[in-house]
C-alpha positions as CSV (number, residue, x, y, z in Angstrom):
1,X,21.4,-22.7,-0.7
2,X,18.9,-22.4,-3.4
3,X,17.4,-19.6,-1.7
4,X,20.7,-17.9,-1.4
5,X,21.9,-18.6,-4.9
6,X,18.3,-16.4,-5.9
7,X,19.1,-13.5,-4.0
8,X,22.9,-13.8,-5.4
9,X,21.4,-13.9,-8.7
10,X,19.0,-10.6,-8.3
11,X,21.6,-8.7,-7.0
12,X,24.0,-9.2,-10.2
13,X,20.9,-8.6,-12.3
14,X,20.2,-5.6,-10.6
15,X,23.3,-4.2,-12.0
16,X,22.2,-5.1,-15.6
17,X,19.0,-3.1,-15.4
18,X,20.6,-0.1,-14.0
19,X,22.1,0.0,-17.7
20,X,18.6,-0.6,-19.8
21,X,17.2,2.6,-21.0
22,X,14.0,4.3,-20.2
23,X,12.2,3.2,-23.5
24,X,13.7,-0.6,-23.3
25,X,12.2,-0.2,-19.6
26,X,8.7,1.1,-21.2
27,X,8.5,-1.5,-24.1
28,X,9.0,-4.5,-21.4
29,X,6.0,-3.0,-19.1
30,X,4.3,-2.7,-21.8
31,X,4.8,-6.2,-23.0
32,X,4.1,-7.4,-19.8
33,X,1.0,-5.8,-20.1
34,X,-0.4,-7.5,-23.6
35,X,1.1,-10.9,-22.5
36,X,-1.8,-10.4,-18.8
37,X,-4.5,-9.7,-21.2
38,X,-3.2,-12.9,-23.8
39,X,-3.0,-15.8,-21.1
40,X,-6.0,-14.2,-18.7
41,X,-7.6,-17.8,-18.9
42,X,-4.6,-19.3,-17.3
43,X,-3.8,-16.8,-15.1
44,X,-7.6,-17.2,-13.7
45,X,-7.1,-20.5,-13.5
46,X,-4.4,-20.2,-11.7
47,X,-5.8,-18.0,-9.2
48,X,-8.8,-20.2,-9.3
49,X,-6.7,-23.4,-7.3
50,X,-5.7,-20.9,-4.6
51,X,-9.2,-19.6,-4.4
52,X,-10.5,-22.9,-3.9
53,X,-8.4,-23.6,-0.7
54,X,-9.7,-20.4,1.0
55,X,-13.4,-20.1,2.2
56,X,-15.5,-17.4,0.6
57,X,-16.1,-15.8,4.0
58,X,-12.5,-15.2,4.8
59,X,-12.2,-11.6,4.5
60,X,-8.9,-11.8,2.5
61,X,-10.4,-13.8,-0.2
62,X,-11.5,-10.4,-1.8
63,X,-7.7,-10.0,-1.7
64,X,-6.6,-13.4,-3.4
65,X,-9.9,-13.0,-5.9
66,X,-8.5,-11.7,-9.6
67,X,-11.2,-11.1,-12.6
68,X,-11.3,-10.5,-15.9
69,X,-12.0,-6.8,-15.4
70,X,-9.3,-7.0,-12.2
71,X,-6.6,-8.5,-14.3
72,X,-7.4,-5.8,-17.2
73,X,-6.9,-3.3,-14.2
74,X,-3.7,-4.6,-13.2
75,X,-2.2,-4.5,-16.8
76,X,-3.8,-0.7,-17.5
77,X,-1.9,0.2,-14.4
78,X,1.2,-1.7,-15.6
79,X,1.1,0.4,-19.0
80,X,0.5,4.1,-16.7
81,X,3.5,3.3,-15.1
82,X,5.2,3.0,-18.5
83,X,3.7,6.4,-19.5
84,X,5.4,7.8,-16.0
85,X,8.6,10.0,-16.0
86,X,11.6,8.1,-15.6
87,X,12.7,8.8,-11.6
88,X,16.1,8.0,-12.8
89,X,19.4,10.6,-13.2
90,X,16.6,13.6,-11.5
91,X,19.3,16.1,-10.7
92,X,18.0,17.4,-7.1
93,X,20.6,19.6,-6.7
94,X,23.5,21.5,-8.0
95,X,26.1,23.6,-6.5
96,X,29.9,24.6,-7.5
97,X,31.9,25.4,-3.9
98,X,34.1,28.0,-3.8
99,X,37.3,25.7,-4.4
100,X,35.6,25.1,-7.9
101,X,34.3,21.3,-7.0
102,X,31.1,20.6,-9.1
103,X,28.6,18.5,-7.3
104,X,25.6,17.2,-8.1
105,X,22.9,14.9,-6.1
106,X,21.1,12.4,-8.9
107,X,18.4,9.8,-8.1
108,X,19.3,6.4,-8.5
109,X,18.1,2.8,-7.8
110,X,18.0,0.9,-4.3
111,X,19.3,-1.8,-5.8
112,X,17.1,-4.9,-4.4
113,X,14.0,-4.5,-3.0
114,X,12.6,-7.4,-1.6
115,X,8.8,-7.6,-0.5
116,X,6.8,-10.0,2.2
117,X,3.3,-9.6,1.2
118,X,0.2,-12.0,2.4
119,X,-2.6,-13.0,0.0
120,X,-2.8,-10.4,-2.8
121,X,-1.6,-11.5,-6.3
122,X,-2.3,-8.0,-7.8
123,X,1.1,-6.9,-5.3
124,X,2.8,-9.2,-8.4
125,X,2.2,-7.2,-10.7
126,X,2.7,-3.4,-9.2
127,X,5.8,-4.2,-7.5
128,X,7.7,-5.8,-10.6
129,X,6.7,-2.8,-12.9
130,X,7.5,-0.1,-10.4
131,X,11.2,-1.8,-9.8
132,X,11.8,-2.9,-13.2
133,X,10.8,1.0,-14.2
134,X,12.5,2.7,-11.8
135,X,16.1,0.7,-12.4
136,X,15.5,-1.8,-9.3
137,X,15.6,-5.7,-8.5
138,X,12.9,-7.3,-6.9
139,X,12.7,-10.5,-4.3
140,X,9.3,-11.1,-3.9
141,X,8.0,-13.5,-0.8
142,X,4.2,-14.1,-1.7
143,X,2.1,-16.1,1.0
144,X,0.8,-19.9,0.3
145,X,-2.4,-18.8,-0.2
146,X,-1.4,-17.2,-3.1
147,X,0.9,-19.4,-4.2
148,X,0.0,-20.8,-8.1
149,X,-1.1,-16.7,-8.6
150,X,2.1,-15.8,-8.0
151,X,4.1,-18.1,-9.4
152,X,2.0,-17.9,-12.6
153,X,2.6,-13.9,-12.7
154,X,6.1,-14.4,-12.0
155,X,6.5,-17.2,-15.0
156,X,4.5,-14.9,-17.5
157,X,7.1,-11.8,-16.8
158,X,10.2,-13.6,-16.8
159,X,9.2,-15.2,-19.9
160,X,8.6,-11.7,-21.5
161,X,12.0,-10.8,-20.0
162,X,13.9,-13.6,-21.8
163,X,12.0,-12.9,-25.4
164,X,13.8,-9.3,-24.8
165,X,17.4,-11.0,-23.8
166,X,17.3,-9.6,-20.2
167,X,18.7,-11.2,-17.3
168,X,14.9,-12.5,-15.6
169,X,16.7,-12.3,-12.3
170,X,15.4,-9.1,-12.0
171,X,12.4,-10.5,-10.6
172,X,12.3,-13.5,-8.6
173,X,9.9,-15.5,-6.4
174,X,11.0,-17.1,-3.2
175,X,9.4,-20.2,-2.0
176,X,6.7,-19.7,0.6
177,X,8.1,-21.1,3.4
178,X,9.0,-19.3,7.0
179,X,12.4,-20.3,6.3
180,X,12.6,-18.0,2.7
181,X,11.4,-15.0,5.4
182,X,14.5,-15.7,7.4
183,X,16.6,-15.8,4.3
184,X,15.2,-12.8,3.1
185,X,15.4,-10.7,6.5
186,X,18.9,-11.3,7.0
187,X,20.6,-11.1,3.4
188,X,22.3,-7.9,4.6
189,X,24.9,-7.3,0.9
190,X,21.7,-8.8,-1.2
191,X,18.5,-7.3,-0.3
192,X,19.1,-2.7,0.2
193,X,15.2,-2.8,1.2
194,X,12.7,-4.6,2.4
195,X,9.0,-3.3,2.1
196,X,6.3,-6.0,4.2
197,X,2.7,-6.0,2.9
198,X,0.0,-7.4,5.1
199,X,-1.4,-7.6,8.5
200,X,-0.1,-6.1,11.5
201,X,1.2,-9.2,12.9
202,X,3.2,-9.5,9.4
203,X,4.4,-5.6,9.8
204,X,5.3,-6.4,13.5
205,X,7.5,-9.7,12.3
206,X,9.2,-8.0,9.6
207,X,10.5,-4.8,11.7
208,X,11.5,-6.8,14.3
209,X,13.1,-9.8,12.5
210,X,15.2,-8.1,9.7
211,X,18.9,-7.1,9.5
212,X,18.1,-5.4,6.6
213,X,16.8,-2.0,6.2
214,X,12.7,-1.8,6.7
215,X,9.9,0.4,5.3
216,X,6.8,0.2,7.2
217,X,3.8,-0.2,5.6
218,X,0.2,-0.8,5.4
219,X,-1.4,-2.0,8.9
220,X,-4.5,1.0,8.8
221,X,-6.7,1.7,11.6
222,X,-8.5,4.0,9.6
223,X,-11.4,6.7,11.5
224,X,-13.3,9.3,10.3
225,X,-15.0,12.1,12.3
226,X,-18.4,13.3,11.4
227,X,-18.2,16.9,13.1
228,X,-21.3,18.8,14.8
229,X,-21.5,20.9,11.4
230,X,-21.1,18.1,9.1
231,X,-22.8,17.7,5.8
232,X,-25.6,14.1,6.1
233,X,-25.8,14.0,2.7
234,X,-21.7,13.9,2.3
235,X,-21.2,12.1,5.4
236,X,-23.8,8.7,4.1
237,X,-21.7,8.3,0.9
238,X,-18.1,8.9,2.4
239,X,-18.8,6.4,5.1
240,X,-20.6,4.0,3.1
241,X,-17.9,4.4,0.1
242,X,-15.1,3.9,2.9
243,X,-16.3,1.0,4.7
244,X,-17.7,-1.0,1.7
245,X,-15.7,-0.3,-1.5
246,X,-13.4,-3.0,-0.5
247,X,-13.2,-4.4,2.9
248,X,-10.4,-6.2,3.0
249,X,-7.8,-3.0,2.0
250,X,-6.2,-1.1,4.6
251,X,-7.9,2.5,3.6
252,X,-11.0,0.7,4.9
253,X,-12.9,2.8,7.6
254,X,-12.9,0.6,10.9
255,X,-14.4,3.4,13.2
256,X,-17.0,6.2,13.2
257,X,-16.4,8.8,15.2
258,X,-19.7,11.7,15.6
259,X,-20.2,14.2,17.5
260,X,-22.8,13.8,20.4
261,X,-24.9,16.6,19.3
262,X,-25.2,14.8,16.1
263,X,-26.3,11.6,17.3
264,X,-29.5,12.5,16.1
265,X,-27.6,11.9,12.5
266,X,-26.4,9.1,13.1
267,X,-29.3,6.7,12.0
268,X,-29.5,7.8,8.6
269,X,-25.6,8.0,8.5
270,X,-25.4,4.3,8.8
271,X,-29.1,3.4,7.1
272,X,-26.9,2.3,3.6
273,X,-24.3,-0.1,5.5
274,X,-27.2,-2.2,6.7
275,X,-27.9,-3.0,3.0
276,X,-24.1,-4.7,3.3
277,X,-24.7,-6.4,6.4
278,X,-22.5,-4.0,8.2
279,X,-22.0,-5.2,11.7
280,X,-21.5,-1.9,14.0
281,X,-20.0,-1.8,17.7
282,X,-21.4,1.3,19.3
283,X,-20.5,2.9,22.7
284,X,-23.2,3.1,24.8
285,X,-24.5,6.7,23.4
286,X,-24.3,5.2,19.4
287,X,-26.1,2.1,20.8
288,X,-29.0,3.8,22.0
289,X,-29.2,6.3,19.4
290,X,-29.2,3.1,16.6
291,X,-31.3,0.7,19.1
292,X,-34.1,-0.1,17.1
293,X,-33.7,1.2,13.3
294,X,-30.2,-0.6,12.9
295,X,-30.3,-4.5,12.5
296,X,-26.9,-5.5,13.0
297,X,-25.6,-3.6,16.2
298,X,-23.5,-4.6,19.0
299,X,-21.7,-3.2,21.9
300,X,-18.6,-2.2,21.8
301,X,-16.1,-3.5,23.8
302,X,-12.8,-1.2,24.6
303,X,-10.4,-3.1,22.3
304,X,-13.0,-2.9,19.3
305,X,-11.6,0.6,18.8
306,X,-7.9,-0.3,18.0
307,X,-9.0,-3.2,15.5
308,X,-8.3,-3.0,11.7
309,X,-11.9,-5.3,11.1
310,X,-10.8,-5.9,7.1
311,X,-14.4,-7.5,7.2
312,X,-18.2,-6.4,7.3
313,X,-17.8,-4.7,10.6
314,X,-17.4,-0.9,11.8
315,X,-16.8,0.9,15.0
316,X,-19.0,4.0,16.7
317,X,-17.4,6.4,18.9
318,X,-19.0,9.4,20.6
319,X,-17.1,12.6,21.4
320,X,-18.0,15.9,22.8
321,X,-15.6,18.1,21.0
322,X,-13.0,17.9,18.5
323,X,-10.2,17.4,21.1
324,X,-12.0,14.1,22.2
325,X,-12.4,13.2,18.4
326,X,-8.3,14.4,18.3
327,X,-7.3,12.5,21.1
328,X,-8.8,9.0,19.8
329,X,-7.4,9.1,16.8
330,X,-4.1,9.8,18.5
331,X,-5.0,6.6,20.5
332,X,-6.5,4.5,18.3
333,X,-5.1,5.1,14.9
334,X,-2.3,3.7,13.0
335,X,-0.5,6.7,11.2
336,X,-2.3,5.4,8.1
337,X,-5.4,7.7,6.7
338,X,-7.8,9.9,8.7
339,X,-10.8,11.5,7.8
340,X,-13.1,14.6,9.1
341,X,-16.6,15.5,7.2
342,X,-17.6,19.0,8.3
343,X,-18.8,22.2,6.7
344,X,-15.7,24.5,9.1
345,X,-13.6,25.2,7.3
346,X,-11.1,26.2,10.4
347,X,-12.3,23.0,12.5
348,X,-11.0,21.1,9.0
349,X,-7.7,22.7,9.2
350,X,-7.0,22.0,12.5
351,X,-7.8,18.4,11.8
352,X,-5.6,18.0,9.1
353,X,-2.7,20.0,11.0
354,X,-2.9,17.5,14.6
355,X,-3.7,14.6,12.8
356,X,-0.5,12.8,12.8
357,X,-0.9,10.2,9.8
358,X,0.5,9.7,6.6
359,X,-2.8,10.8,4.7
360,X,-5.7,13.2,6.3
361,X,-8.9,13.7,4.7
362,X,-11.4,16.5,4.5
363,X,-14.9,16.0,3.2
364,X,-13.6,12.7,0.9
365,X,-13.1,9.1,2.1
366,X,-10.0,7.5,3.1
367,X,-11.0,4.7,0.0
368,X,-8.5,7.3,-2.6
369,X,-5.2,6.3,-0.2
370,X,-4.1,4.8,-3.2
371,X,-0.9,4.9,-5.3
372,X,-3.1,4.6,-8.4
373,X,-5.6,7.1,-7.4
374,X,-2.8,9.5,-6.2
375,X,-1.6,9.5,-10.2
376,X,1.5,7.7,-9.2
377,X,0.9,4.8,-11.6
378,X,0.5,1.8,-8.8
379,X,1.9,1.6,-5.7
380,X,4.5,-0.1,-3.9
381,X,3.4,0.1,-0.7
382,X,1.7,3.0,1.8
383,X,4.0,3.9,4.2
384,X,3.2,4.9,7.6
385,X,7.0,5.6,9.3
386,X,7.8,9.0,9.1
387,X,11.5,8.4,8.0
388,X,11.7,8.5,4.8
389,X,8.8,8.2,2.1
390,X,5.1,8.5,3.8
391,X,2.0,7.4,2.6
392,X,1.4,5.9,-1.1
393,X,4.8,4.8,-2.4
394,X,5.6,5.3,-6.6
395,X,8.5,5.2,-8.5
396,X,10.2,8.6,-6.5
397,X,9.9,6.8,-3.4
398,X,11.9,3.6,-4.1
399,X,14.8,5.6,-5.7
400,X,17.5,7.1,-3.4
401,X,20.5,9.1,-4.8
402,X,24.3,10.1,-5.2
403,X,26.0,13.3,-5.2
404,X,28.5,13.4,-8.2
405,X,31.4,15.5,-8.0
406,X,34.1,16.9,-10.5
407,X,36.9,18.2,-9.9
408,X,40.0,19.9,-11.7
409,X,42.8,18.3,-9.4
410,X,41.9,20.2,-5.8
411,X,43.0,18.9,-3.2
412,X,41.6,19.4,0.3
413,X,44.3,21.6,2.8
């Protein structure tokens, strides 16, 4: 019932915000904003008790981990999103029909948007200023590990939200039980979207489970394709920069794929991941071409190629052509990002054009799939369905619209 009453309570909030203007919107993100930087102390400690329930060699503790200069991140990113375009009342199209009717299609809210994410506190944070600026409810359903992070975020903005006199049921945190997921999936009247956040067994769940409308996002089996005429000196710090940045997101690199007459290459393409303890699976070709200059190599077995490692660990795959490299990545991948580092400029294109995946890459690692890096303030989500929005979500992607019509009493014969 409690669970119920929240989701009751978001939904008549929803239709509050709709009402708020752009700058009230603003001036609450960027409230939000000074009260992270004000209570960072508490908000570390916070995320300190969940961090100390999770071992240090868990690869999502990189996820759970917030900083000082993380947390000043997330509240920079709150305040871009403030500086953003409203994506509200866009007329995206006009027409008058010949019986004199005036219509015109306007973006509005979703209404709710409710999100099951896993062990990521920083999700908190984007999702509530991306709803709250774009005229949108939120349900969040965080995971126990990040439990006290989330519930402190969530505590901080509805407290800002109160200071203001709005209704802080626009945001609200369910508890982080199985049974809240169930609540959540089938609140069909209550809940217009809901965006999962995680792993692909989380992904799987969700799109199964719900009665509600889905967006599918985030599971990435990212590869990249280091073509017979591709640049070594590009090629080391793309594939370092993709694999290592940050293991744990899903525009990590989780497979190598070269070209065999490039093998030669490919010790010096992998020298810098040894410094991170990368572990790589090679095929049998990779393997011997890496036998005896790279330290932490292992075979490959044939499901190595289809995992997302979100760890310290890579795949190697040798192809003879770009069809082969083509055809993997049509096997293997998971719609997510792709990547190809070459010097042709046609075998590029071609890669970018077959590709079938929400972002493809040319001479640049897949680390930039990123809401913030794409300039759309933060990011909801990076969708890889191809109904609907695709790739990083912003604010234009979690609006939908209306066509408006006026008339002069016509009536239809």
């Amino acid at each position: 019932m409690q669970i119920r009453e929240q989701l009751k309570q978001a939904k008549e909030a929803g239709k509050v915000l709709a009402r708020l203007t752009d700058q009230q919107r603003n001036d609450v993100l960027e409230a939000v904003a000074d009260a992270i930087i004000y209570n960072k102390v508490s908000l570390l400690e916070s995320n300190a008790r969940d961090l100390a329930k999770m071992e240090q060699t868990n690869p999502l503790y990189d996820r759970l981990q917030l900083t000082d200069s993380r947390l000043e991140a997330i509240a920079a990113d709150m305040r871009n999103v403030a500086k953003l375009p409203s994506p509200l009342g866009r007329v995206t199209d006009r027409r008058t029909l010949p019986n004199g009717l005036r219509l015109s299609r306007v973006s509005v809210p979703f209404g709710v948007i409710g999100i099951v994410y896993e062990a990521r506190p920083n999700v908190t944070y984007d999702v509530f200023s991306l709803c709250f600026k774009s005229g949108n409810a939120c349900v969040l359903k965080g995971g126990r590990d990040a439990e006290a992070s989330n519930e402190a975020a969530v505590r901080l903005i509805k407290d800002v939200l109160r200071e203001r006199g709005i209704d802080d049921h626009v945001v609200e945190l369910l508890p982080v039980t199985h049974e809240a997921t169930a609540e959540m999936l089938s609140a069909v009247g209550y809940i217009d979207v809901c965006i999962p956040r995680g792993g692909r067994r989380l992904i799987d769940f969700v799109r199964d489970t719900a009665r509600v409308p889905v967006i599918e996002t985030g599971a990435g089996v990212v590869n990249t394709y280091f073509d017979k005429d591709g640049s070594l000196e590009k090629g080391r710090r793309i594939v370092l920069n993709a694999k290592t940045r940050r293991v744990s997101v899903c525009n990590a690199l989780d497979c190598l794929i070269i070209h065999e007459e490039r093998l030669c290459s490919l010790p010096a393409l992998c020298e810098s991941l040894a410094d991170k303890k990368v572990t790589i699976y090679a095929d049998e070709k990779a393997f011997q071409a890496l036998s005896g200059s790279y330290p932490y190599l292992e075979r490959a077995e044939e499901d190595t190629f289809g995992t997302e490692f979100m760890d310290y660990k890579m795949a190697v795959r040798t192809v003879a052509s770009l069809d082969e490299a083509l055809d993997h990545i049509a096997r293997y991948g998971s719609g997510h990002s792709e990547s190809i580092i070459t010097e042709d400029e046609q075998v590029a294109r071609r890669f970018q054009q077959e590709v079938d995946a929400a972002c493809v890459y040319w001479n640049a690692p897949t680390s930039f799939t990123d809401g913030a890096q794409f300039g759309l303030g933060a990011e909801i989500g990076i969708s890889t369905q191809k109904l609907g929005p695709r790739g990083p979500m912003g604010l234009e992607e979690i609006t939908t619209y209306k066509w408006l019509i006026e008339g002069d009493g016509q009536i239809r014969q």
